[in-house]
C-alpha positions in Angstrom: -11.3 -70.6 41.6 -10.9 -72.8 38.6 -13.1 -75.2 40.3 -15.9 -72.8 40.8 -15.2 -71.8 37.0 -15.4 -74.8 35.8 -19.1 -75.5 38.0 -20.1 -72.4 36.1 -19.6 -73.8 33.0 -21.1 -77.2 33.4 -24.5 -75.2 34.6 -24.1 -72.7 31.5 -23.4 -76.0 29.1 -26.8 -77.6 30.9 -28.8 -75.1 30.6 -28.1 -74.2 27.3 -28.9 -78.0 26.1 -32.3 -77.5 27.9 -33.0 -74.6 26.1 -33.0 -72.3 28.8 -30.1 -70.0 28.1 -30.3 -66.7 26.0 -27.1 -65.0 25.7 -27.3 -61.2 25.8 -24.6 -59.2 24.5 -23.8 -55.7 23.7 -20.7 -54.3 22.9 -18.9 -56.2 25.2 -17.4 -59.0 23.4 -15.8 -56.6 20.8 -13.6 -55.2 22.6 -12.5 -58.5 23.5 -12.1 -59.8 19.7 -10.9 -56.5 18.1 -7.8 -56.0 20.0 -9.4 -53.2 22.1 -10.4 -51.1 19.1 -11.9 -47.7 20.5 -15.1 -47.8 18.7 -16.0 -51.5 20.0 -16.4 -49.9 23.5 -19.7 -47.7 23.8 -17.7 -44.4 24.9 -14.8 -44.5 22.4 -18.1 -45.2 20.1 -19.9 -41.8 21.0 -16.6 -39.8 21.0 -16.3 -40.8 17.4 -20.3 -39.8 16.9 -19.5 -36.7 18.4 -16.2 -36.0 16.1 -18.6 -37.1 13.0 -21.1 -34.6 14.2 -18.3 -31.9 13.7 -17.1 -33.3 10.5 -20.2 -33.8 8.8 -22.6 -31.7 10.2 -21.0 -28.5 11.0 -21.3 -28.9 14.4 -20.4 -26.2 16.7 -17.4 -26.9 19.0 -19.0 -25.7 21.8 -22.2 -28.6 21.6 -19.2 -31.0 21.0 -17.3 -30.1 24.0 -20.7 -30.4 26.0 -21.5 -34.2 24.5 -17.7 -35.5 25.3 -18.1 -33.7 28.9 -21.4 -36.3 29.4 -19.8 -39.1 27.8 -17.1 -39.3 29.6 -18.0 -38.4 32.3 -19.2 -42.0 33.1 -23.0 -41.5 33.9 -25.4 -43.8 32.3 -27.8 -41.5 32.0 -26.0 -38.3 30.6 -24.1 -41.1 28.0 -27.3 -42.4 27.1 -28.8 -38.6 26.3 -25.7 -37.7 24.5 -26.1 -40.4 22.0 -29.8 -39.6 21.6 -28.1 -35.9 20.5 -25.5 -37.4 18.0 -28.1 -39.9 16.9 -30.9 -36.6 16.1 -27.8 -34.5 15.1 -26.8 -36.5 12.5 -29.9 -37.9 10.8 -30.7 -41.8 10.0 -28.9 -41.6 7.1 -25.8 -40.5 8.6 -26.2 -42.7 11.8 -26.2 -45.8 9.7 -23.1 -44.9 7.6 -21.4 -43.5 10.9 -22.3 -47.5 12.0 -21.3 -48.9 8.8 -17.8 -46.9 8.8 -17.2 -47.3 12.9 -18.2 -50.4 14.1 -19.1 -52.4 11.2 -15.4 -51.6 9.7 -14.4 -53.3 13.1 -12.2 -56.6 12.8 -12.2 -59.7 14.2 -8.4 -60.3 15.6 -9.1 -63.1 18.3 -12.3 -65.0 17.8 -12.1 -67.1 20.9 -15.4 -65.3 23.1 -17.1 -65.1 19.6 -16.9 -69.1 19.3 -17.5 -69.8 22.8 -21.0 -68.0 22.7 -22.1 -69.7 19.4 -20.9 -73.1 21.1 -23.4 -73.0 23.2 -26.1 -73.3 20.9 -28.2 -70.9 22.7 -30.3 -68.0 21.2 -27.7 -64.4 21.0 -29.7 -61.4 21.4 -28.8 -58.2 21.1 -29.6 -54.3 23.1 -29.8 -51.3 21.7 -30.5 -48.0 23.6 
């Protein structure tokens, strides 16, 4: 196994001085650098969207038992259309301080992965949904 890792990494290192890697991240290293914060995972993320949505916007408990139901209920699709209903539910100006306060008030505990990916020297891109 460690050999095999190890081929993976000289091929990933290669490629990379060639210019032909792009690394593609999501959430997924922040989980892995915040000590497993709930917000740096994309569920624990929408829970706390929906919760906001109560919060701030009066939402009824009813909608918010409907949005953690499609959340967690582990189907891309209905996780996807729930955050396209806390995203319209709370307004862009909400949204980004909901960002600001949830994940960009995340942490850095163990920065390991984080200097790993820039030590490639390879472009980082980003998705969004």
């Amino acid at each position: 196994m460690d050999e095999e890792r190890g081929r993976w990494a000289a091929e990933i290192r290669e490629l990379a001085r060639k210019g032909q890697l792009l690394v593609v991240a999501a959430l997924t290293p922040a989980p892995a650098t915040t000590d497993g914060a709930e917000t740096a995972r994309w569920k624990g993320l929408l829970l706390d969207g929906v919760e906001r949505c109560q919060r701030v916007r009066g939402a009824q408990k009813s909608w918010c038992q409907r949005q953690r139901d499609a959340i967690t209920q582990g189907d891309t699709d209905e996780m996807v259309g729930a955050a396209g209903r806390v995203r319209k539910r709370l307004g862009e100006g909400e949204v980004a301080r909901w960002l600001e306060e949830s994940i960009g008030g995340l942490e850095v505990v163990d920065d390991r992965l984080i200097r790993a990916i820039a030590a490639l020297g390879a472009p980082i891109a980003t998705t969004n949904y």
